[in-house]
C-alpha positions as a Markdown table, in Angstrom:
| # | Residue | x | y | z |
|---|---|---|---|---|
| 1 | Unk | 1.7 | -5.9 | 38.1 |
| 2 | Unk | 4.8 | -7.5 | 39.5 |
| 3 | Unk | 6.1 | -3.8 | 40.6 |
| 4 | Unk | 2.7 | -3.8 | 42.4 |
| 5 | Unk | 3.0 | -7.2 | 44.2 |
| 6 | Unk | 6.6 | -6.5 | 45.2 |
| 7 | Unk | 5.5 | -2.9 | 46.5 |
| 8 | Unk | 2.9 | -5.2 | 48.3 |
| 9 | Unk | 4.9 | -7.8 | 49.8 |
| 10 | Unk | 7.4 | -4.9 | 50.6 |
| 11 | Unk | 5.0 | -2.8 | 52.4 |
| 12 | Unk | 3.8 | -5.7 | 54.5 |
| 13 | Unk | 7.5 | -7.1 | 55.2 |
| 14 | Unk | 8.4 | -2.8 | 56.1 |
| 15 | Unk | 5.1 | -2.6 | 58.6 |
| 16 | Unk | 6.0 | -5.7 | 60.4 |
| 17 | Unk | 9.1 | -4.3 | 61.2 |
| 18 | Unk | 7.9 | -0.9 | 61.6 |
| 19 | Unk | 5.9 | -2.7 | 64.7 |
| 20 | Unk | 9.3 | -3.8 | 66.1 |
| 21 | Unk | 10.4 | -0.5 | 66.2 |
| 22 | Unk | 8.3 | 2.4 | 67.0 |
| 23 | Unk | 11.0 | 5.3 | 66.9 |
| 24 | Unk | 11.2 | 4.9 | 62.8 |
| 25 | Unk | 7.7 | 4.1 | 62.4 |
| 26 | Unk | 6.6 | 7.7 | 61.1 |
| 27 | Unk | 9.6 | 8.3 | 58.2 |
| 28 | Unk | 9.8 | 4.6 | 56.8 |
| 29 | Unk | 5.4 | 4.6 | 56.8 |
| 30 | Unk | 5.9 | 8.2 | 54.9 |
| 31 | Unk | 8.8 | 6.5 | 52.5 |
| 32 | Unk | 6.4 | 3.6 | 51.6 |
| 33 | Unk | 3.9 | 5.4 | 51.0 |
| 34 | Unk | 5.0 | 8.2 | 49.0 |
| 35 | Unk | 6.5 | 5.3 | 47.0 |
| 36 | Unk | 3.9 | 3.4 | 46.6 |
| 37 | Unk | 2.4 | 7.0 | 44.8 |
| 38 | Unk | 5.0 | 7.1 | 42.8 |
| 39 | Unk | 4.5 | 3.4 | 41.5 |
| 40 | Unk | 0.4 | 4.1 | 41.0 |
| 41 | Unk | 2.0 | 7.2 | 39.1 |
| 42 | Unk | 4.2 | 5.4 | 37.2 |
| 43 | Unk | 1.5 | 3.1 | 36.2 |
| 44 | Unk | -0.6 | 5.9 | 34.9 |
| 45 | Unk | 1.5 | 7.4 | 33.2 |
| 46 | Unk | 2.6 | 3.8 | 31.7 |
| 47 | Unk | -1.4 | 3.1 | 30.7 |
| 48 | Unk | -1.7 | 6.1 | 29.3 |
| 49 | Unk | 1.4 | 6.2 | 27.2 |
| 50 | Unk | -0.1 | 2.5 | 25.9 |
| 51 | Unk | -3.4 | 4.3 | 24.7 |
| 52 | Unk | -1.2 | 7.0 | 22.9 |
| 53 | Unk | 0.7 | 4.2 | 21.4 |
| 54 | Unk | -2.1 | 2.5 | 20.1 |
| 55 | Unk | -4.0 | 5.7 | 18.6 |
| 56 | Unk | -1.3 | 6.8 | 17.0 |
| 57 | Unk | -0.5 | 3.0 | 15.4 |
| 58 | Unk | -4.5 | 2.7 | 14.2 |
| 59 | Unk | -4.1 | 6.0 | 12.8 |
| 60 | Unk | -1.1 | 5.2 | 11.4 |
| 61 | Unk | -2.7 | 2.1 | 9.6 |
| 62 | Unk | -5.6 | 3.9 | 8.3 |
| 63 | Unk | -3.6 | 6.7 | 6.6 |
| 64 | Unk | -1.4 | 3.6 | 5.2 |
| 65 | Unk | -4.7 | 2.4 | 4.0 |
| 66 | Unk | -5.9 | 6.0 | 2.6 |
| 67 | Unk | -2.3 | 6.3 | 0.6 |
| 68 | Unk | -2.5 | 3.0 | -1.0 |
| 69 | Unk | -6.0 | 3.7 | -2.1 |
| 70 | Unk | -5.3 | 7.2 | -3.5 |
| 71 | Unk | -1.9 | 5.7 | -5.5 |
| 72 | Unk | -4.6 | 3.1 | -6.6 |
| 73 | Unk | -6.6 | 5.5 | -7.7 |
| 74 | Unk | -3.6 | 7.7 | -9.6 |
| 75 | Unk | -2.7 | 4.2 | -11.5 |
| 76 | Unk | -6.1 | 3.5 | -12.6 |
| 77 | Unk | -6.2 | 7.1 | -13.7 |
| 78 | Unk | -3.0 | 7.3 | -15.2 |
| 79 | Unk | -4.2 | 4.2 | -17.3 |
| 80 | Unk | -7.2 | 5.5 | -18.7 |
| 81 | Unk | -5.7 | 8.6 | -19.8 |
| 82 | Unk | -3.2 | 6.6 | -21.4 |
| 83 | Unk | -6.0 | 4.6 | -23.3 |
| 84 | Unk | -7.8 | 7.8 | -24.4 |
| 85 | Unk | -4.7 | 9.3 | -25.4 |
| 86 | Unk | -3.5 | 6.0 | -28.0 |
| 87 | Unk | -7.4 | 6.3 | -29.0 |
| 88 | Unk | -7.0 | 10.2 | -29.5 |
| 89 | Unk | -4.1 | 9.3 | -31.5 |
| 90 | Unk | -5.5 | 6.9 | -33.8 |
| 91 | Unk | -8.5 | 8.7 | -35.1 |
| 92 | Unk | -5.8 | 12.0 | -35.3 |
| 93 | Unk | -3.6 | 9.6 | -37.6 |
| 94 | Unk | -6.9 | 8.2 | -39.4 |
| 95 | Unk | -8.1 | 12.3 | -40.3 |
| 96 | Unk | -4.6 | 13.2 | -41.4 |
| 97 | Unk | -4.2 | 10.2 | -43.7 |
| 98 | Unk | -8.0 | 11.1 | -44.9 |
| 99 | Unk | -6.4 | 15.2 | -45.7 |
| 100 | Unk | -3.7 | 13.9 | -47.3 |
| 101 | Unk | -5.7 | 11.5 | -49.4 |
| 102 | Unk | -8.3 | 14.4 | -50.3 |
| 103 | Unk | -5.4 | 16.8 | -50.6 |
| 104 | Unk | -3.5 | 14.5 | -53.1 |
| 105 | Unk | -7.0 | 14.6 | -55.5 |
| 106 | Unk | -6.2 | 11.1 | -56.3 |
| 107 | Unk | -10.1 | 9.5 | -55.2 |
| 108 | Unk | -12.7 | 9.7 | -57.7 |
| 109 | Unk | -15.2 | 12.3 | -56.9 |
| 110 | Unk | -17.9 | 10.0 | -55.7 |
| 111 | Unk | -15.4 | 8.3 | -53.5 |
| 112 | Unk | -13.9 | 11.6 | -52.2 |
| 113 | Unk | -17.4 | 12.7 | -50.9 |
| 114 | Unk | -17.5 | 9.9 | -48.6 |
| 115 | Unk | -14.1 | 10.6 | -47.8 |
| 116 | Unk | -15.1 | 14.3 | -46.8 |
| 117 | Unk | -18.0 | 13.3 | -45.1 |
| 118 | Unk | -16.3 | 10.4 | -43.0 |
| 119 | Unk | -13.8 | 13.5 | -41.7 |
| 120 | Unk | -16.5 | 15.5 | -41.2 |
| 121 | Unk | -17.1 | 12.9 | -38.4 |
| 122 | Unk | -14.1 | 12.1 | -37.7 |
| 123 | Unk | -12.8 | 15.6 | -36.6 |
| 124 | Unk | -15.9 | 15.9 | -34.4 |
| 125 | Unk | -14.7 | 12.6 | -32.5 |
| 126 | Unk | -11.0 | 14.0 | -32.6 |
| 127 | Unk | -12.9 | 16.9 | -30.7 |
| 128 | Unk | -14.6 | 15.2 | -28.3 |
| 129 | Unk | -11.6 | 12.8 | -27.7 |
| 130 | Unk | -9.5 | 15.6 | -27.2 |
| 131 | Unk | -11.4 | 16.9 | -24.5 |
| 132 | Unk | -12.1 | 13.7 | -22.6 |
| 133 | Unk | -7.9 | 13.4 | -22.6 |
| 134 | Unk | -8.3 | 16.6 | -20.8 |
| 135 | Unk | -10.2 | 15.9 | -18.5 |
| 136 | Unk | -8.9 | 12.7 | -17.7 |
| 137 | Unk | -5.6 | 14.8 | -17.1 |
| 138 | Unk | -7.1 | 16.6 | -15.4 |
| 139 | Unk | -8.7 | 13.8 | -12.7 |
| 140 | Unk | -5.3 | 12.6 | -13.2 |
| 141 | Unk | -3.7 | 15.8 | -11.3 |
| 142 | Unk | -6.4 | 15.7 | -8.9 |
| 143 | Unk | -6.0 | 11.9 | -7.7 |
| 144 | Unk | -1.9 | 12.8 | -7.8 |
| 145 | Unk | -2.7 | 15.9 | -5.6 |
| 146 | Unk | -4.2 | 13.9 | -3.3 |
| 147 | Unk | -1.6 | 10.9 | -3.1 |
| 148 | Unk | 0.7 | 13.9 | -2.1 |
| 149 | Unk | -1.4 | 15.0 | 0.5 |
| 150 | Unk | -2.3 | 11.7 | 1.8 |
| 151 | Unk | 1.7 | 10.9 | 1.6 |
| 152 | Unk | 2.1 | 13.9 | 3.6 |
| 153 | Unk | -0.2 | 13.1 | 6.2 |
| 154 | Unk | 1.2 | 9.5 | 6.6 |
| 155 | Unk | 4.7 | 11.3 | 6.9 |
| 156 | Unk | 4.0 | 13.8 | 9.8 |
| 157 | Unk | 1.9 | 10.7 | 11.4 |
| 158 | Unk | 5.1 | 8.8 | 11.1 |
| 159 | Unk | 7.4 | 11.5 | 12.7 |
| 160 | Unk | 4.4 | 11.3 | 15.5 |
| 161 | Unk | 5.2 | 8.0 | 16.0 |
| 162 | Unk | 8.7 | 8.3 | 16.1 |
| 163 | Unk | 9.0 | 11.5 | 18.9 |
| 164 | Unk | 6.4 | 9.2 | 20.9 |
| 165 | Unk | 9.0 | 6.4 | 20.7 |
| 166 | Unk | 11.4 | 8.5 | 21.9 |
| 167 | Unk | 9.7 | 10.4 | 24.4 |
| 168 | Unk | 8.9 | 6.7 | 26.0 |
| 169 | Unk | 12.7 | 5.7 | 25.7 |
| 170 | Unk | 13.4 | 8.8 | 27.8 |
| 171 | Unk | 10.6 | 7.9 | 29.9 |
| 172 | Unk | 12.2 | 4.2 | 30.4 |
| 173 | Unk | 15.6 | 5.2 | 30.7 |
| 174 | Unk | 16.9 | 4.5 | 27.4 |
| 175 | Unk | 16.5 | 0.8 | 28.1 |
């Protein structure tokens, strides 16, 4: 804006003497114009590099945003595998101390019914446990997958970023 008032003030100091002196009226009115262009260019060029700038920083928050949500989301996972897992483990450690206990033939027969039935049941929830830890792995390597890609993305919007910056440092004159 101050480039625009000093162009201003400029053109009307440079027309007030062009009017003092006709023979250099044509080139210095051609000069002042072409430079006030080149300002109007510059300004342009100077708006439109703004708007870039602030795309590219929005952009760059909301990807920020989507990588914090998907690590988020890779903890929490993580977690509850980790819970079914220790679960998984317990009832495993519960049926082999049941085996061993029916193995040894040390339980009175009525006792090692119950004992045969109750792994009977507890195999079938080692079963089922088993495959919810697998699944949970497996949502697990899908919410990971995605933090990678979602990292990724946030890295090339970064390097976006970064080549704007120093396209606009060329631009500026490495000020």
């Amino acid at each position: 804006m101050r480039t625009i008032a000093f162009a201003t003030m400029f053109f009307a100091a440079s027309t007030t003497a062009l009017c003092q002196n006709p023979a250099k009226e044509p080139d210095t009115l051609q000069a002042l114009l072409a430079e006030v262009h080149q300002l109007r260019q510059d300004i342009e060029g100077m708006t439109l590099a703004s708007q870039r700038v602030q795309i590219a920083l929005y952009t760059l928050q909301m990807q920020d945003a989507a990588v914090a949500r998907s690590a988020q989301r890779v903890d929490s996972a993580h977690n509850k595998c980790a819970g079914e897992e220790s679960n998984r483990q317990h009832v495993a450690a519960d049926v082999q101390r049941f085996e061993n206990a029916v193995a040894a033939g040390t339980l009175a027969e009525p006792e090692a019914r119950d004992v045969r039935a109750r792994l009977a049941e507890m195999k079938a929830t080692l079963e089922a446990q088993t495959a919810s830890v697998q699944a949970c792995q497996a949502a697990e390597a899908d919410a990971a997958s995605q933090l990678r890609n979602d990292q990724a993305t946030l890295a090339e919007i970064r390097e976006r970023i970064n080549r704007l910056d120093r396209s606009l440092e060329q631009l500026g004159g490495g000020k």
